[in-house]
N, C-alpha and C positions, 0 to 999 in steps of 0.2 A: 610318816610323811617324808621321811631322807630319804626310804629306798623307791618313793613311790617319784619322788623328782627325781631322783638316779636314773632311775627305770626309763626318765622321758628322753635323757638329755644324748643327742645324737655324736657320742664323742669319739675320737681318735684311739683304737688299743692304747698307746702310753698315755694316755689323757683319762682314759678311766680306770689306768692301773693306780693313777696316782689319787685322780679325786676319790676312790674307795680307800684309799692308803689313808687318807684327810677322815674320811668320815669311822675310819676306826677307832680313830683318837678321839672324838667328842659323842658319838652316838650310846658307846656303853654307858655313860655317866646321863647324859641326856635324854637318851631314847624314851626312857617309860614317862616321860612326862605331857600330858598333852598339849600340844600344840600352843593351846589358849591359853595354857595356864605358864607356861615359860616365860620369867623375868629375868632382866640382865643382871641381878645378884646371882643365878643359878649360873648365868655362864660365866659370869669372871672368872670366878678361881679354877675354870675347865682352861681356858685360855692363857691364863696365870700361869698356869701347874707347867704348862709347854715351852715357854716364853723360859720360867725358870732354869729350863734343863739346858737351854742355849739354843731352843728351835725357834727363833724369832719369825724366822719368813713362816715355819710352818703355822703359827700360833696367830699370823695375818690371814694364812688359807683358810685357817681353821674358823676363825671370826666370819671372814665371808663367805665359808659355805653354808654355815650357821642362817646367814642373812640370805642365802638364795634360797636353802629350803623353805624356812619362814616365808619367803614373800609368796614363795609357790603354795605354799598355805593358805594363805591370806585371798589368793585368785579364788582357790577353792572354798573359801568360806569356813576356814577352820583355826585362823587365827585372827586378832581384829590389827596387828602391825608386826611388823619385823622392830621386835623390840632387840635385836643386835644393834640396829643404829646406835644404837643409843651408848654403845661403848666406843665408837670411836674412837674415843682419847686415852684407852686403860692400855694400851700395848706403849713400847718404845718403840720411836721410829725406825725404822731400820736402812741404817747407812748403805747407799750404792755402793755394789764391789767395783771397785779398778783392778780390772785383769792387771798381771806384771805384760810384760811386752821391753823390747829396746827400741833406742831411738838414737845411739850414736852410730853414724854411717860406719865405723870400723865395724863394730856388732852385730849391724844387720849384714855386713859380706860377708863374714862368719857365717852366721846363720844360714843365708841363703847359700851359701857353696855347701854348707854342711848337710841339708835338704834336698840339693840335686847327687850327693853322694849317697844317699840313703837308700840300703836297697834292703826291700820288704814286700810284701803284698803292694800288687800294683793300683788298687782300691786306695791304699796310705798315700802311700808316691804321689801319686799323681793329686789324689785331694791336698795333700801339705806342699805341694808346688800350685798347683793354682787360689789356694786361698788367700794365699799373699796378695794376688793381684784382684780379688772379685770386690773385695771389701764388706764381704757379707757376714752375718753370724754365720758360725760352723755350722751350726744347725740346716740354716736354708741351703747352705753348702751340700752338705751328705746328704737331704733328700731329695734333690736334682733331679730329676728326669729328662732323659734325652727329647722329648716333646717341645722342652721350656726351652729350648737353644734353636738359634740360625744361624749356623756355621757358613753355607757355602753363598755367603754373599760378601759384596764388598767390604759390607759394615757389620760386623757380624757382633749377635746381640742375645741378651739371657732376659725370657722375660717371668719371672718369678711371681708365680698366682698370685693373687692377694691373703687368698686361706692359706697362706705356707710362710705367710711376712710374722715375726714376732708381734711387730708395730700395727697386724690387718686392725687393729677399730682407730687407729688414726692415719691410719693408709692403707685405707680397704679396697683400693685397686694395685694391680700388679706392679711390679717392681721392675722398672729397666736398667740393667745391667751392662752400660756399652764393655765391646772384648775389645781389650789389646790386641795388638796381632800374637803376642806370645805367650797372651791366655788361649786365643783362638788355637791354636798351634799345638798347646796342649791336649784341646778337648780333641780336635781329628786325632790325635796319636791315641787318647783313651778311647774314642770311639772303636779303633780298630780294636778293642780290647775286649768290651765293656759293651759295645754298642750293638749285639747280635739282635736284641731286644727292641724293637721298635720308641717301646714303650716302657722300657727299663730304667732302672736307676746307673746313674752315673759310677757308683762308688757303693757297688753292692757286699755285702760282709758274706761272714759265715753263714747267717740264720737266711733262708731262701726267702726272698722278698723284702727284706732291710736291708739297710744303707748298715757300713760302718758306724760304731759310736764315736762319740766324742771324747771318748775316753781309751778309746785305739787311736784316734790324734796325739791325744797326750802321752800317751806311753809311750809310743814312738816319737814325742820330741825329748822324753825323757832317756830313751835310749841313748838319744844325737849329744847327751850331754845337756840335756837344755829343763832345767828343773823346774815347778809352780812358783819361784821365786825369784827365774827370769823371764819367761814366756809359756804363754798356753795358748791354745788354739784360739780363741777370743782377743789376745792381744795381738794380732794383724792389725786387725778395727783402727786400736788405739793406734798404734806403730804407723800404720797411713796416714791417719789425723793430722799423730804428730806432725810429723816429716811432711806433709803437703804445706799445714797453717805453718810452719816456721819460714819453709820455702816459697810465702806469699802467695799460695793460693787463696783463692775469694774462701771464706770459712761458712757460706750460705751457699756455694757448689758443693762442698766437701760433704757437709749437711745433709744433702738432698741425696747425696751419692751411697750414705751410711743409712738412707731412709727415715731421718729421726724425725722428718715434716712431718705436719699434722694434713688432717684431709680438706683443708679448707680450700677452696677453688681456687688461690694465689698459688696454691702450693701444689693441686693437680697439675695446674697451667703450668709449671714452674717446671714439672716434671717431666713435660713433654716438648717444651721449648727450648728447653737448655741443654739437649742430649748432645749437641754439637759440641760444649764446653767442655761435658764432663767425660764426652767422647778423649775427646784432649789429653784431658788431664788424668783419665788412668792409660793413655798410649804415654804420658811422659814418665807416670812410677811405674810401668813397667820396665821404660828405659832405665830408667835409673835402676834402678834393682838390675838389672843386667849389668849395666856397669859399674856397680859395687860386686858382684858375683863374679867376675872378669878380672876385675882390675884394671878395667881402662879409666880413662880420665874422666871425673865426672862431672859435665857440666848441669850449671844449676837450672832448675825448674823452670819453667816459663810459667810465669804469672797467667792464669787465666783470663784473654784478653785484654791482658797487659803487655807488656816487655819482659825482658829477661832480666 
């Protein structure tokens, strides 16, 4: 029944490298059992055993792949419930990481002068100079497609599918991205680079047809001097947050900007009304990050349809 839902499911290369990784861990201990006859004493100590060894998130996959096979059972007439529900409460919760990231303005000029000194693959370069300014996970970052951008307009804008969002079942339409003029500026300089391809990726690596990893982000912040214990590529996110909500930005723009809305009609509306605002307010952290990167004088934020 696992390889016969496997078999259905329409998934992503890294997406089925992993759910087959998940189901190597529960299937040899589970597998010869039928369907019908699988109680939730038979998975605990499979889920336990995993949980023990310190693979907490794995031993949550593992639980719910348990319960998607099952239910796919259940369609077919071969089990009468997905009796994994029913464990629910046997794992520990498992704690949100908080990337490291900085947040004192000295640190982040650091940082960003030490990032436009970085010379390496132009793929690295130019993604760790514009991710500072997109506000995205790295992930939607590196698989970019020149398609998803409008560069030669006034207002120039990234508009990120909805199948490419982390957050796509609670904001399963696209993603707007207003550009600075000095993210803009970046992307025509990568386009002469990178952009031979109509249809190409932004930030393409070694392997033909993939983006760089996120783990070529980190290595090379790791070279710059910058270790998992002050920043990783995830902590831009946090580092904008910060730095916007301390500087009186609205923290219901900042929100919408990082994608964290849900899909409820407030918050489509929301997404498509207020591009003006959020337009704003990443033309002002771009400023700023220039002028901490410069050393000129940095004036403060402008409150989102507020004052200064």
């Amino acid at each position: 029944m696992a390889a016969a839902w496997a078999d259905k499911q329409a998934w992503a290369s890294s997406t089925e490298k992993r759910e087959r990784h998940l189901m190597a861990l529960w299937t040899p201990k589970l597998g010869d059992i039928p369907a019908r006859a699988l109680t939730p004493p038979d998975i605990r100590p499979v889920v336990l055993a995993i949980e023990a060894e310190g693979h907490h998130e794995f031993a949550r996959r593992v639980l719910a792949q348990i319960g998607r096979v099952l239910r796919h059972a259940v369609a077919l007439g071969h089990a009468e419930r997905d009796v994994a529900a029913d464990l629910g409460d046997v794992l520990a919760p498992v704690q949100s990481e908080k990337y490291a990231t900085l947040t004192k303005p000295a640190e982040i000029a650091e940082l960003m002068r030490t990032i436009y000194t970085y010379s390496g693959d132009p793929s690295t370069c130019y993604c760790l100079r514009i991710l500072p300014l997109v506000f995205t996970r790295p992930g939607e970052l590196r698989n970019a497609r020149w398609p998803e951008f409008d560069l030669d307009v006034p207002k120039p804008l990234w508009r990120i599918p909805g199948e490419r969002m982390k957050m796509r079942r609670k904001n399963p339409g696209e993603h707007l991205v207003p550009l600075s003029t000095q993210a803009a500026g970046l992307l025509k300089e990568l386009r002469t680079i990178t952009g031979h391809e109509p249809h190409g990726l932004l930030f393409p690596g070694l392997v033909p047809g993939k983006p760089i990893s996120e783990n070529t982000l980190n290595r090379a912040l790791r070279r710059m001097g910058y270790g998992p214990d002050k920043i990783v590529s995830h902590g831009f996110r946090a580092m904008a947050s910060t730095a916007l909500n301390e500087q009186g930005h609205s923290p219901d723009l900042i929100e919408l900007q990082l994608a964290h809305r849900d899909s409820s009609v407030p918050a489509i509306y929301n997404r498509s009304t207020r591009l003006p605002e959020r337009r704003a307010m990443m033309q002002s952290w771009a400023d700023y990050l220039d002028a901490l990167r410069t050393g000129a004088n940095v004036v403060p934020f402008r409150r989102s349809g507020g004052t200064a």
